[in-house]
C-alpha atoms as a printed R data frame, in Angstrom:
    type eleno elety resid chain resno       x       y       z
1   ATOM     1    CA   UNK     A     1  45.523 104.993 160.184
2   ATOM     2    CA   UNK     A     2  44.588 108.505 159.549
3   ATOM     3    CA   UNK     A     3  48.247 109.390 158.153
4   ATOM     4    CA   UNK     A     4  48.143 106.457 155.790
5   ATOM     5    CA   UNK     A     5  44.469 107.875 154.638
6   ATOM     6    CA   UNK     A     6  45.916 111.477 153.722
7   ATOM     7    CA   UNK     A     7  48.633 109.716 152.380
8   ATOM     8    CA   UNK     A     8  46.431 107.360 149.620
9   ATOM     9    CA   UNK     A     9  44.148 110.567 149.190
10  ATOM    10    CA   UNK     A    10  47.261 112.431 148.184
11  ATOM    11    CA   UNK     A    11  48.339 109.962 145.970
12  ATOM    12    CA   UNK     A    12  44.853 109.840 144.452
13  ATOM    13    CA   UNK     A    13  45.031 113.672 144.031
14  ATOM    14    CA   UNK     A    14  48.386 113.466 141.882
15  ATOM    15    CA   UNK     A    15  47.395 110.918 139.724
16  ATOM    16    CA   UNK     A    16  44.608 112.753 138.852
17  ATOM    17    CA   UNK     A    17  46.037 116.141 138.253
18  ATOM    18    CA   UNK     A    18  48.478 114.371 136.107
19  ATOM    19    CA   UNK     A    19  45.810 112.158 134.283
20  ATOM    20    CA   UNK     A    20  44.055 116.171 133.714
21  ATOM    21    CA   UNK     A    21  47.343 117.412 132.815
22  ATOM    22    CA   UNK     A    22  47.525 114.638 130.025
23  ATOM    23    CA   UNK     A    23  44.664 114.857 129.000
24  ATOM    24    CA   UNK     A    24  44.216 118.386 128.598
25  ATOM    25    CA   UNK     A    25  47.743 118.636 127.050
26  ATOM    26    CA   UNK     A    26  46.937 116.014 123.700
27  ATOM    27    CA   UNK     A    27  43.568 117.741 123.560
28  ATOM    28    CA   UNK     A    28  45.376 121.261 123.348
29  ATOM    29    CA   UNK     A    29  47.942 119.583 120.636
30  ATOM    30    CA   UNK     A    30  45.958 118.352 118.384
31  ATOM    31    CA   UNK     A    31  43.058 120.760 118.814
32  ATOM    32    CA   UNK     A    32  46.099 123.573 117.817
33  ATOM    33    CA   UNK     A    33  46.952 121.936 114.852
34  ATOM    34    CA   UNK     A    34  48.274 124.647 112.589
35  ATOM    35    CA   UNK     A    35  50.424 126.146 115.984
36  ATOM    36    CA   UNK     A    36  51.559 122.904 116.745
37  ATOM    37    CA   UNK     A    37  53.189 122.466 113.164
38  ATOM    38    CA   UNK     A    38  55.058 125.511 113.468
39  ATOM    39    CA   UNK     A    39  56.201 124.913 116.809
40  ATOM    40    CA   UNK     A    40  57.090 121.052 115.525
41  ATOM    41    CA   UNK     A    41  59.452 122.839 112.540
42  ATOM    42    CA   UNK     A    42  61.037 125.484 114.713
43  ATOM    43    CA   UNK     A    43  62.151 122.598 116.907
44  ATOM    44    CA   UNK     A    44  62.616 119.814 113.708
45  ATOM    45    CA   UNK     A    45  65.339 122.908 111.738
46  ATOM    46    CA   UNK     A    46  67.114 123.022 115.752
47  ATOM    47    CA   UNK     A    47  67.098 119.221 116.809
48  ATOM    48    CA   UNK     A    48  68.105 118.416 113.338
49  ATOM    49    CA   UNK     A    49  71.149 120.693 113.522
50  ATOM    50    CA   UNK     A    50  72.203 119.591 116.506
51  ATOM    51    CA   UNK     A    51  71.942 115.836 115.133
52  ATOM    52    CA   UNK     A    52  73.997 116.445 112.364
53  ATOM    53    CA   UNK     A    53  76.342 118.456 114.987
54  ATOM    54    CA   UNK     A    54  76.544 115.607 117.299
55  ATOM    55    CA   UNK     A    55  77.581 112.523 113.972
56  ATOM    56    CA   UNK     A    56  79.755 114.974 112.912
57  ATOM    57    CA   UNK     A    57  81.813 115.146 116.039
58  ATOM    58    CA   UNK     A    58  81.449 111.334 116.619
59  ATOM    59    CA   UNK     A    59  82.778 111.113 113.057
60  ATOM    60    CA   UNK     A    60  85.237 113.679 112.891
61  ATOM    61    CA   UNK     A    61  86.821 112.411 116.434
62  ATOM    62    CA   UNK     A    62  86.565 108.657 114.964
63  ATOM    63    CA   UNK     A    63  88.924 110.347 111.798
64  ATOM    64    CA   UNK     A    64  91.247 112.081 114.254
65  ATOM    65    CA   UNK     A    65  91.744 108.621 116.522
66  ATOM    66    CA   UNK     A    66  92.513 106.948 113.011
67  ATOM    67    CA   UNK     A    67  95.198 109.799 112.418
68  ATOM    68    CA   UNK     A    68  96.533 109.663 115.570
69  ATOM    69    CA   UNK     A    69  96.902 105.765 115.715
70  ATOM    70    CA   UNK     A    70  99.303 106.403 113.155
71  ATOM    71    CA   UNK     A    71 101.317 108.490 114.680
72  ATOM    72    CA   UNK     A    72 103.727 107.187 117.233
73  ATOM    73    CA   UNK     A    73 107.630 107.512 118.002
74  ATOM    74    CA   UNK     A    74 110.116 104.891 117.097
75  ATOM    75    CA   UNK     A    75 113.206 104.399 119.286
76  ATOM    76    CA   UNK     A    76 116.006 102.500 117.059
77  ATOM    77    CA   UNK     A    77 118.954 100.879 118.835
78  ATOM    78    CA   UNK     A    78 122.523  99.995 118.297
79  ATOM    79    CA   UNK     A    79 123.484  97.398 115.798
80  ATOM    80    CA   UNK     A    80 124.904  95.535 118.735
81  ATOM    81    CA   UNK     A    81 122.160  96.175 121.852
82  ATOM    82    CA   UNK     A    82 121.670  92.788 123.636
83  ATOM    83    CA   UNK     A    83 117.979  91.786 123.247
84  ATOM    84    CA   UNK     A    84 117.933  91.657 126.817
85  ATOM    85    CA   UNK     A    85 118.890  95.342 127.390
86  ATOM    86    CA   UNK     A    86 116.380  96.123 124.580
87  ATOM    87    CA   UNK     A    87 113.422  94.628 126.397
88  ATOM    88    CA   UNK     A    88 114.349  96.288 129.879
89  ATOM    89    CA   UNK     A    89 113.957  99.338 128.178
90  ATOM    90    CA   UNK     A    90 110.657  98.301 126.923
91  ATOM    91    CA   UNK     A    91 109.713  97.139 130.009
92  ATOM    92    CA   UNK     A    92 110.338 100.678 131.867
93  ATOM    93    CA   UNK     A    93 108.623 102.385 128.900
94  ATOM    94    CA   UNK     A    94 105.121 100.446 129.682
95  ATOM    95    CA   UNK     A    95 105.494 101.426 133.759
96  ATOM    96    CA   UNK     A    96 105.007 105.151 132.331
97  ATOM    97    CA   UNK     A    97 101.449 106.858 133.124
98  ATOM    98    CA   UNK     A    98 102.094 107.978 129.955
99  ATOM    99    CA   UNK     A    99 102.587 105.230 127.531
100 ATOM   100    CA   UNK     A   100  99.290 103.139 126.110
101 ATOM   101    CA   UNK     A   101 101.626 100.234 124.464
102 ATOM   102    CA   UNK     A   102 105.172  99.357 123.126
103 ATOM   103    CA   UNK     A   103 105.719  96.909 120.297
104 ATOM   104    CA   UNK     A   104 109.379  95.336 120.065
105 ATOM   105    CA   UNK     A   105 110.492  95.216 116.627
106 ATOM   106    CA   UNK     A   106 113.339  92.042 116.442
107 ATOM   107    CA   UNK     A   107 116.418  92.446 113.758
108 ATOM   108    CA   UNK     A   108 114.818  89.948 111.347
109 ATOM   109    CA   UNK     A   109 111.280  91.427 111.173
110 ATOM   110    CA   UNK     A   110 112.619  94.529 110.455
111 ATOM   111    CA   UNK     A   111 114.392  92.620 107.595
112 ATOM   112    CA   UNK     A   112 111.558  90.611 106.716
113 ATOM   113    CA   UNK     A   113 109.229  93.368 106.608
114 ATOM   114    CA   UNK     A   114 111.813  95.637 104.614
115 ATOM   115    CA   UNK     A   115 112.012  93.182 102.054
116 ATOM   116    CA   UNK     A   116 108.161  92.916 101.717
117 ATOM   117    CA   UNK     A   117 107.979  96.905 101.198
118 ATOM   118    CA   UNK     A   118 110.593  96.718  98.338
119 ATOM   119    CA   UNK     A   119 109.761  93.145  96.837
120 ATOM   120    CA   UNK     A   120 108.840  94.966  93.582
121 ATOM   121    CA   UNK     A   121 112.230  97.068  93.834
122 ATOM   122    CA   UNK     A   122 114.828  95.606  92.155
123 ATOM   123    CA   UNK     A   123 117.648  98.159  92.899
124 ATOM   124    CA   UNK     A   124 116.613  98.317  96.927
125 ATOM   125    CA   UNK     A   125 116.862  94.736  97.103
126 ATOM   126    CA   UNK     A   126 120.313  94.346  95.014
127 ATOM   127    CA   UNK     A   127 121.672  97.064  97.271
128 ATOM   128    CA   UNK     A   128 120.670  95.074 100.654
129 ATOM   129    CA   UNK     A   129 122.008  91.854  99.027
130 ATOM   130    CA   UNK     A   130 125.554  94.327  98.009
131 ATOM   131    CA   UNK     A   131 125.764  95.158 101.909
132 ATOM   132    CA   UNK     A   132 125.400  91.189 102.585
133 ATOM   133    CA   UNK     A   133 124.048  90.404 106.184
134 ATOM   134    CA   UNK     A   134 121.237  92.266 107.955
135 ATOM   135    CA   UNK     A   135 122.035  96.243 108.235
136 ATOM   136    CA   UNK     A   136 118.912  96.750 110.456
137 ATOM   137    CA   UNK     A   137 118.542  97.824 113.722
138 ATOM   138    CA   UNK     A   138 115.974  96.612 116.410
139 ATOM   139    CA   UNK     A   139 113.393  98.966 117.439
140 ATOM   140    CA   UNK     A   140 110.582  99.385 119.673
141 ATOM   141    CA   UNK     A   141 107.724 101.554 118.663
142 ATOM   142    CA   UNK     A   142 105.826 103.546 120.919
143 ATOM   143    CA   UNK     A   143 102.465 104.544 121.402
144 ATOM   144    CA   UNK     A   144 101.430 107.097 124.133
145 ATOM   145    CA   UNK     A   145  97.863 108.314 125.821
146 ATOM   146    CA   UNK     A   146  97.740 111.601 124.158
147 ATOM   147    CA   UNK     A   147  99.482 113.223 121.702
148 ATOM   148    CA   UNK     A   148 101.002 116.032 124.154
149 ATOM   149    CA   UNK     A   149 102.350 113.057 125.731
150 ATOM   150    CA   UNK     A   150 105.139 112.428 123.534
151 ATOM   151    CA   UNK     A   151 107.582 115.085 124.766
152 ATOM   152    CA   UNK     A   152 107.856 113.455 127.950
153 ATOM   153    CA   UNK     A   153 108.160 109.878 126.707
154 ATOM   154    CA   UNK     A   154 111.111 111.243 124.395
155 ATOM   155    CA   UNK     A   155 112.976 112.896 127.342
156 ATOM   156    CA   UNK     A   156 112.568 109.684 129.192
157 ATOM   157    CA   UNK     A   157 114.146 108.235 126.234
158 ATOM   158    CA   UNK     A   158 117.144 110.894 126.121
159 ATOM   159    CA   UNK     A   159 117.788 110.886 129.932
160 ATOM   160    CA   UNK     A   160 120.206 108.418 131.873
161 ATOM   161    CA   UNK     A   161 116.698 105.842 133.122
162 ATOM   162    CA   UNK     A   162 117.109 104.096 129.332
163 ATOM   163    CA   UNK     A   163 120.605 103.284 129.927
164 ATOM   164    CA   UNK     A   164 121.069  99.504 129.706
165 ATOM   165    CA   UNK     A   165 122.227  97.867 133.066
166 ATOM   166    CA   UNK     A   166 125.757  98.317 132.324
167 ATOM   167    CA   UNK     A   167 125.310 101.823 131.886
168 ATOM   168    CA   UNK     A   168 125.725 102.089 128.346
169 ATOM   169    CA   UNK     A   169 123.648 104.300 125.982
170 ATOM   170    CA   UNK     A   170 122.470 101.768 123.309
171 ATOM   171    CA   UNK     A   171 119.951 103.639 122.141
172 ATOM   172    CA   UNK     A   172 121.110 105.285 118.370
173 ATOM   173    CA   UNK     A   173 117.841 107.301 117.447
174 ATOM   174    CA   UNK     A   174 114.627 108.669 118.497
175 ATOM   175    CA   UNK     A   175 112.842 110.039 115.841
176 ATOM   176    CA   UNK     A   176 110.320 111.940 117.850
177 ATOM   177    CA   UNK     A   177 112.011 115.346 116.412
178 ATOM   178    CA   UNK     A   178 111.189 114.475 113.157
179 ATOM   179    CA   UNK     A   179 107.254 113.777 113.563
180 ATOM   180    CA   UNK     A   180 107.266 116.233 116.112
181 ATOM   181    CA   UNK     A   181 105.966 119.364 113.875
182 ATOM   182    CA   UNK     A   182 103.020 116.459 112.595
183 ATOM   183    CA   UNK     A   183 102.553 115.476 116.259
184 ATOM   184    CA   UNK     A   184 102.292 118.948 117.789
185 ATOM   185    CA   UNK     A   185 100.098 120.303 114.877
186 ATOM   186    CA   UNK     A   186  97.561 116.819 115.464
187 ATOM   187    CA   UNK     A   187  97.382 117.678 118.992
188 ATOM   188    CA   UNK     A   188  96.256 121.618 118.403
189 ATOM   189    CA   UNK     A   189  93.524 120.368 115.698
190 ATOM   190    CA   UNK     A   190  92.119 118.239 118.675
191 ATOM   191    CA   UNK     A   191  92.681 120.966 121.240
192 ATOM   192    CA   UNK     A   192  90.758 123.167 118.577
193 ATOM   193    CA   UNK     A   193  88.002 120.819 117.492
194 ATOM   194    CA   UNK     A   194  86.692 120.228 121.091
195 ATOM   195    CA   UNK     A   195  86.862 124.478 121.897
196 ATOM   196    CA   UNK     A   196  84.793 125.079 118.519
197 ATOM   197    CA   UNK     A   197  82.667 121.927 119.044
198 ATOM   198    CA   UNK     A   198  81.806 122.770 122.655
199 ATOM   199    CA   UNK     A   199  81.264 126.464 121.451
200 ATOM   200    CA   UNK     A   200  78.993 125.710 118.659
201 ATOM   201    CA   UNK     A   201  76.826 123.442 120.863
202 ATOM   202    CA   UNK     A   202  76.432 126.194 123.591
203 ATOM   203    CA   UNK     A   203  75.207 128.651 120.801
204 ATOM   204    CA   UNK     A   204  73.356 126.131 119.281
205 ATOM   205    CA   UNK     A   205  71.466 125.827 122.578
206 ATOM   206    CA   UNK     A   206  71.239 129.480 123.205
207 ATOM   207    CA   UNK     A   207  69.591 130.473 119.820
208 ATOM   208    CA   UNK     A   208  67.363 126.892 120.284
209 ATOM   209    CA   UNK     A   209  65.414 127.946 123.029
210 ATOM   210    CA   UNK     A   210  64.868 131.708 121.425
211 ATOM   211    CA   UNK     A   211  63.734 130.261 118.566
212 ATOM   212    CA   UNK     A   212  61.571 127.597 120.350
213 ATOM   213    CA   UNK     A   213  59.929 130.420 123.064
214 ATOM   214    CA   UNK     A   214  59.371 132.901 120.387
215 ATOM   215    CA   UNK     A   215  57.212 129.819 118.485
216 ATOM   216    CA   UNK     A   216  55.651 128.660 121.550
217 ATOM   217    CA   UNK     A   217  54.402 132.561 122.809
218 ATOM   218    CA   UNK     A   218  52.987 132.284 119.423
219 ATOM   219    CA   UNK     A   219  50.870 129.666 119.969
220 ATOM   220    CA   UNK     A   220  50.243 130.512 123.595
221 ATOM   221    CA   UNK     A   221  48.734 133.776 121.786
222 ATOM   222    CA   UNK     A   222  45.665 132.442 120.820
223 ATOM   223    CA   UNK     A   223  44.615 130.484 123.948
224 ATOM   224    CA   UNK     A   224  45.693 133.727 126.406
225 ATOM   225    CA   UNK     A   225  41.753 134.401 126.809
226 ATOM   226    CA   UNK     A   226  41.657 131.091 128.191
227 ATOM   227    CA   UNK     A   227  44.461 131.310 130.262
228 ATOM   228    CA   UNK     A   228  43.706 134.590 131.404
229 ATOM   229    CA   UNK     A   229  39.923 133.461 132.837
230 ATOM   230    CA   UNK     A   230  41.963 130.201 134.787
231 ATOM   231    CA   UNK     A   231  43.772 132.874 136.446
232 ATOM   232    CA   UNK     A   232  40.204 134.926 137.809
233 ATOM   233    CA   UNK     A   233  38.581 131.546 138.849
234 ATOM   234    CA   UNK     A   234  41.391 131.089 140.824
235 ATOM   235    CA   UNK     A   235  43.240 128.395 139.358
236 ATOM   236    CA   UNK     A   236  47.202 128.024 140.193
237 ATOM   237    CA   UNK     A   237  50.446 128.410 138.392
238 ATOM   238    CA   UNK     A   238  50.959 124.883 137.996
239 ATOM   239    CA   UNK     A   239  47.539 124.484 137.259
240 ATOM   240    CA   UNK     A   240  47.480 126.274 134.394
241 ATOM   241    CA   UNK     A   241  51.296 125.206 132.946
242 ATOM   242    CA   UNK     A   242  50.495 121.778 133.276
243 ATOM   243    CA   UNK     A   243  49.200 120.717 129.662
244 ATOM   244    CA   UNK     A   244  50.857 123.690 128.454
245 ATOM   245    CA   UNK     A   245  53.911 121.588 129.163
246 ATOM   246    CA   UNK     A   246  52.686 118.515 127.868
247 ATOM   247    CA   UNK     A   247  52.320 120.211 124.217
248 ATOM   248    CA   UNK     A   248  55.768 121.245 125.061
249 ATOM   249    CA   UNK     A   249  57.112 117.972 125.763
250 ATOM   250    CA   UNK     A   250  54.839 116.178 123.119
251 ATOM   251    CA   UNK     A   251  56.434 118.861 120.525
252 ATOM   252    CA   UNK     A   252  60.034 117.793 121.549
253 ATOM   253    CA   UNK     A   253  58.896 113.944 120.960
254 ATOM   254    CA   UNK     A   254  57.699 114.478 117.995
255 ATOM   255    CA   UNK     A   255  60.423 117.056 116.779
256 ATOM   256    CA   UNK     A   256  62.881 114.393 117.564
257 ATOM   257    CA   UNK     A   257  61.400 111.608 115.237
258 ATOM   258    CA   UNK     A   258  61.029 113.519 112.720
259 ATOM   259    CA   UNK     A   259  64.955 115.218 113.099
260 ATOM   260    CA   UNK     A   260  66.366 111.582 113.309
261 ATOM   261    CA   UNK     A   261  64.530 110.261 110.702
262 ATOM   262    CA   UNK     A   262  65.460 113.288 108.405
263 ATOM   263    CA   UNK     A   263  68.920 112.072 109.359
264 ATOM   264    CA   UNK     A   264  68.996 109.026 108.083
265 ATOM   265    CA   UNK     A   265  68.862 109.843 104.211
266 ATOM   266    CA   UNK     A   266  71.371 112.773 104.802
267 ATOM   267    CA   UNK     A   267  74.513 110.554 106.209
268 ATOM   268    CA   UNK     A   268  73.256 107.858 104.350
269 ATOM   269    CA   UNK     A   269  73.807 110.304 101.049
270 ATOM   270    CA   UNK     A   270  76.879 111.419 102.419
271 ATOM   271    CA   UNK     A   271  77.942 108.551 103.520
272 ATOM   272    CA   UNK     A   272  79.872 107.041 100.233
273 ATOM   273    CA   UNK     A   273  81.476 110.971  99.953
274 ATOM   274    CA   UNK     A   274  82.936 110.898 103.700
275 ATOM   275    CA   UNK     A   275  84.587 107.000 102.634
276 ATOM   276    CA   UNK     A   276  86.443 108.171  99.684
277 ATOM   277    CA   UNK     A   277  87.358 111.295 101.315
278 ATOM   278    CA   UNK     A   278  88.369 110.053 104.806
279 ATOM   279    CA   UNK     A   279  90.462 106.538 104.049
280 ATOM   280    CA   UNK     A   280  87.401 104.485 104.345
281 ATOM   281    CA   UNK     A   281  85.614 106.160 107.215
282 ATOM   282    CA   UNK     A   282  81.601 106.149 106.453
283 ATOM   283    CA   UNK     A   283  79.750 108.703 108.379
284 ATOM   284    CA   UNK     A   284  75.943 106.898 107.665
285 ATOM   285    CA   UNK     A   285  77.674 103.518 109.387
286 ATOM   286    CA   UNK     A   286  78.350 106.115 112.523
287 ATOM   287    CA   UNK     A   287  74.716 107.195 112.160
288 ATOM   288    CA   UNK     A   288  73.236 103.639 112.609
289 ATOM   289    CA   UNK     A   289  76.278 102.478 115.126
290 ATOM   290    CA   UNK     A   290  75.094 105.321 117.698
291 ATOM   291    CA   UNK     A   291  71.629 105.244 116.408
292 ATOM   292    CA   UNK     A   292  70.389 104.552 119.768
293 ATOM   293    CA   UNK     A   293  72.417 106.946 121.863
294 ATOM   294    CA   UNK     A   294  71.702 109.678 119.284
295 ATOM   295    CA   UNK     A   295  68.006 109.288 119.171
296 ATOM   296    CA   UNK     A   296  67.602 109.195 123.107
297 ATOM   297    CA   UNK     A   297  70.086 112.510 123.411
298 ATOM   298    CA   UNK     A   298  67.520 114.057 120.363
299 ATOM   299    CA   UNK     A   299  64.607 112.996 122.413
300 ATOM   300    CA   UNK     A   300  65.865 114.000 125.735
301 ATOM   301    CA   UNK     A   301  66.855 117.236 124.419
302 ATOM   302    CA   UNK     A   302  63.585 118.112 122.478
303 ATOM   303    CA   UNK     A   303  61.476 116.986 125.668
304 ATOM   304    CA   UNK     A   304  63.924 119.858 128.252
305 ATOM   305    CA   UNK     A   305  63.690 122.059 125.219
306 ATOM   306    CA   UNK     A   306  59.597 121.875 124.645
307 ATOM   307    CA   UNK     A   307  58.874 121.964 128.907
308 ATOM   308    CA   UNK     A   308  61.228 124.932 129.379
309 ATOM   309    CA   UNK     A   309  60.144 127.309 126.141
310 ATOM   310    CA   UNK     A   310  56.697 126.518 127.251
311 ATOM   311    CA   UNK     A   311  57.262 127.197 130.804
312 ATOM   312    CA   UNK     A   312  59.368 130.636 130.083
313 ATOM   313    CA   UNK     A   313  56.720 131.216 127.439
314 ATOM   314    CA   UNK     A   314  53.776 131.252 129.956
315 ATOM   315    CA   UNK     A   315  55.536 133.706 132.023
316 ATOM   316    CA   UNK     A   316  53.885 136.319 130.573
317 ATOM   317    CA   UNK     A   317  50.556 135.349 130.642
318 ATOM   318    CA   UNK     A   318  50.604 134.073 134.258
319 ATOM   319    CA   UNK     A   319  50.891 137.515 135.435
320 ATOM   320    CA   UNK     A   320  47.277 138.567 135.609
């Protein structure tokens, strides 16, 4: 009976610290107005960079997926592979770790499709009509995981597993040395982009929370008197960082409505630029898409980034 007494009494004595904490914290914000403000745009000019960092990767990896959908190696086969044989093959390709899908391309819809590229050419289509039958081979085009990926696939291709059952080679081309130079070059710009994006964000992070402490010590400057007499009467640490916090975490809620809505009209201006320069690919639809996520990372960020400069800012003044 006792234990669950200390126990509700405990409970009691949270709540209310917290409650105090609250309280004391809004009472501190707005009563700072002018330090508040600055410590609001210090963290606005960071959380808005790191928005804009954040749709810019999600938009600039959406642009390199659309680039790299397009790439793919095409294996063409003998004029007189057995359809059979041809979709063995395919089915050993799609048992590879490697592979993400194979499309079989028959005879006639290579023919069909030819003629639908060259309708409007004349001289192409006289020329296929002068060789009389259909001079196209069947193919099956391949699409693996990752771009570094395609090496292997091709030596798959090359070695003696793609053999048809009868052991003959009816494979005529692979054309994965010709894209390879685009393929290779695709996969170091992705390579690169995560390094530099990863990079940026750490330094973005770094100089964030110097920029954010140096603003909060600021304001903490002209309550230290007050802080400074908590300390003689004998209050605690936590005591006295409590609503300190609280500003802190109420300027990284704030910070972060005002970064994301500052957002919107940028991608929004940008976004007819990014469509015409990017093969349709509109950065503001990215913006509202991830909205949500965005927002929550923003706010989650500018809450950790508040608490800690506060609680690093205090520091100094605890030691009395």
């Amino acid at each position: 009976m006792m234990h669950t007494v200390n126990t509700f009494y405990n409970y009691i004595m949270i709540w209310s610290h917290t409650r105090r904490m609250m309280r004391s914290g809004f009472i501190g914000f707005w009563r700072n107005g002018t330090v508040s403000l600055a410590a609001i745009l210090a963290m606005v000019i960071t959380l808005s960079v790191v928005g804009s960092l954040l749709v810019g990767n999600v938009f600039l990896f959406a642009f390199l997926d659309t680039v790299k959908e397009k790439v793919d190696v095409t294996v063409y086969f003998t004029i007189n592979a057995q359809e059979t044989d041809i979709l063995s093959i395919k089915k050993s390709l799609e048992t590879l770790p490697e592979v993400n899908r194979v499309e079989y391309v028959t005879r006639e819809q290579a023919l069909l499709a030819f003629r639908e590229r060259h309708k409007d050419d004349a001289v192409m289509l006289s020329a296929l009509e002068e060789v009389g039958g259909n001079p196209l081979r069947a193919s099956l085009n391949i699409k693996a995981k990752e771009l570094s990926q395609y090496e292997s696939v091709s030596k798959f291709l090359e070695g003696d597993t793609a053999l048809s059952p009868g052991g003959e080679d009816i494979i005529e081309k692979v054309n994965y040395r010709q894209n390879k130079i685009v393929i290779e070059r695709m996969n170091t710009i992705l390579v690169y982009t995560r390094q530099v994006g990863a990079a940026i964000a750490l330094v973005l992070a770094i100089m964030s929370i110097m920029v954010t402490v140096n603003t909060i010590s600021l304001a903490l400057y002209t309550v230290r008197d007050e802080i400074s007499v908590m300390k003689l009467v004998g209050a605690g640490n936590n005591f006295v960082r409590g609503p300190f916090m609280m500003q802190g975490a109420m300027y990284g809620v704030v910070s972060a409505i005002l970064a994301a809505a500052l957002l919107y009209p940028a991608t929004f201006w940008l976004g007819r630029s990014t469509e015409n320069a990017f093969g349709g690919l509109n950065i503001f639809r990215y913006y509202v898409a991830d909205f949500g996520q965005l927002f929550l990372s923003l706010l989650g960020l500018g809450i950790v980034l508040g608490v800690v400069s506060s609680f690093i800012a205090l520091s100094r003044y605890l030691r009395v």
